[in-house]
C-alpha positions in Angstrom: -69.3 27.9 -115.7 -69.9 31.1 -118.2 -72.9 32.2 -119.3 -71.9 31.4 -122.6 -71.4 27.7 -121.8 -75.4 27.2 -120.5 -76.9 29.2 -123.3 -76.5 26.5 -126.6 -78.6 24.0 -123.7 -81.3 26.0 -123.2 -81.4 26.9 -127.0 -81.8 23.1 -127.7 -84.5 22.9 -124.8 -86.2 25.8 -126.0 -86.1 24.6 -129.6 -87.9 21.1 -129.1 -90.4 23.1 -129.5 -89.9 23.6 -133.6 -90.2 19.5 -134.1 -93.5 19.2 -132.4 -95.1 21.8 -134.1 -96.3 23.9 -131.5 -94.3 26.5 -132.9 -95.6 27.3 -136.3 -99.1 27.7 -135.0 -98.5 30.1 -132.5 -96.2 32.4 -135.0 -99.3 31.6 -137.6 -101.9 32.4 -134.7 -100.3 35.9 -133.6 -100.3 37.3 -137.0 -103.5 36.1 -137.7 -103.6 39.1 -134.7 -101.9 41.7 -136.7 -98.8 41.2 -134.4 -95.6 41.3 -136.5 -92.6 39.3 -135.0 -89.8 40.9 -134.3 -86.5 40.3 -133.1 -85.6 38.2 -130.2 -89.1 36.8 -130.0 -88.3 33.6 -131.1 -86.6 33.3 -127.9 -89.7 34.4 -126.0 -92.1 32.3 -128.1 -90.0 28.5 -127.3 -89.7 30.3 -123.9 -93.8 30.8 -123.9 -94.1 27.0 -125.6 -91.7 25.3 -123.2 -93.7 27.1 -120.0 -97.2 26.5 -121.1 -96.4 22.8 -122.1 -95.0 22.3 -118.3 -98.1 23.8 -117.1 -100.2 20.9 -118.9 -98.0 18.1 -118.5 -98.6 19.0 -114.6 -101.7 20.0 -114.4 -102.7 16.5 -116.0 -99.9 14.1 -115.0 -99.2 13.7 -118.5 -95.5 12.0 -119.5 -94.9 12.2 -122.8 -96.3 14.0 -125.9 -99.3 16.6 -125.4 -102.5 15.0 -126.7 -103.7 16.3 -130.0 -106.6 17.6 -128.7 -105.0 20.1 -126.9 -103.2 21.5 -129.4 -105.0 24.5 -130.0 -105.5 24.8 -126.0 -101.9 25.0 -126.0 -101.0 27.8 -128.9 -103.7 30.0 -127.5 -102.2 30.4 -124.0 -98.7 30.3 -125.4 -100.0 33.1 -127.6 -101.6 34.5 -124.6 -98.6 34.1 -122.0 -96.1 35.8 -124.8 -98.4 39.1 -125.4 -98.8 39.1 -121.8 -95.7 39.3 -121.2 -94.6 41.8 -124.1 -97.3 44.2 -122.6 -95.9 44.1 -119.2 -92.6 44.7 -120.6 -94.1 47.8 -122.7 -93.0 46.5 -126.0 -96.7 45.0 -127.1 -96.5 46.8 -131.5 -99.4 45.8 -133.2 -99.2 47.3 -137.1 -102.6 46.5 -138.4 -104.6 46.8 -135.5 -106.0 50.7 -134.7 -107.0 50.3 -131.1 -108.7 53.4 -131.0 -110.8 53.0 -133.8 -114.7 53.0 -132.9 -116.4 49.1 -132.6 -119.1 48.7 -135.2 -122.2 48.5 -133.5 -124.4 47.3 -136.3 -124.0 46.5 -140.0 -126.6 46.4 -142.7 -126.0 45.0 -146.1 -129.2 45.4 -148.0 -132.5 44.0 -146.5 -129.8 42.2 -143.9 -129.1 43.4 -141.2 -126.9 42.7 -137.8 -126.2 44.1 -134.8 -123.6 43.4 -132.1 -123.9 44.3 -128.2 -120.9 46.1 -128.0 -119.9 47.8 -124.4 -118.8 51.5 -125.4 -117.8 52.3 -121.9 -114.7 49.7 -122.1 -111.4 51.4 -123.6 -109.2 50.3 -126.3 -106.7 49.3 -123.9 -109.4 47.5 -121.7 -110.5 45.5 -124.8 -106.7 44.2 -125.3 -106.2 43.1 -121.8 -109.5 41.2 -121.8 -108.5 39.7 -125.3 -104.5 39.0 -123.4 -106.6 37.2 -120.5 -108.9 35.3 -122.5 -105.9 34.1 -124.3 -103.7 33.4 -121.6 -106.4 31.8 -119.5 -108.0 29.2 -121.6 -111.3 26.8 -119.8 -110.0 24.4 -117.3 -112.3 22.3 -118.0 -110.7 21.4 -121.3 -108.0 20.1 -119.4 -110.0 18.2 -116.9 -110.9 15.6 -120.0 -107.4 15.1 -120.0 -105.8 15.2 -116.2 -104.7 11.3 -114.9 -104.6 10.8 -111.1 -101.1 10.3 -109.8 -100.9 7.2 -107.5 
């Protein structure tokens, strides 16, 4: 068997993905990031979708549908697992994003003020992977609501 032959089957796995809308809401979520798809992520995003959805349907002995309540569990550590892996592979772009650009500290809009306890010893590139890990690596206790026992 080619390669060609086993590729339109894993597009059709990969794009079950579209119908249950997991999809849109991860695209919607990374530009809500500034990230800006580009080609062949598509691929990696149903690839991303399809893992993370395996991950919950065994971690919780679910057979079927995800819940709707975890939904949003779900998009973030797709969104997670996909910049993840686009930083490993060096081709993480963000356009509206300046990484290198100082946190603000403290804002003050007339007799308001705020301030935020912000850790000026981390780097740019330290913040990102902290932001990738909180991402990719959502509370398990979320899915513990959720996990059936296998008899």
């Amino acid at each position: 068997m080619s390669q060609s032959e086993t590729l339109p089957s894993l597009h059709h796995l990969f794009n079950g993905f579209k119908e249950e809308g997991l999809y849109p809401l991860v695209v919607s979520r990374l530009l809500s990031f500034g990230y800006q798809l580009q080609d062949g992520d598509n691929d990696k995003i149903n690839y991303s979708c399809r893992l993370v959805s395996e991950y919950i349907h065994n971690f919780c002995n679910i057979y079927g549908p995800l819940p709707k309540r975890l939904t949003f569990y779900a998009v973030d550590k797709i969104c997670g697992d996909f910049l993840k892996s686009k930083l490993m592979t060096d081709n993480l772009v963000f356009n509206d994003i300046d990484f290198n650009a100082p946190a603000v500290k403290s804002l003050t809009e007339g007799d308001a003020s705020a301030s935020f306890a912000v850790d000026s010893t981390t780097t740019p590139a330290q913040r990102l992977h902290s932001f990738i890990d909180l991402l990719a690596a959502p509370d398990k206790n979320i899915l513990y609501r959720f996990r059936r026992l296998e008899w």
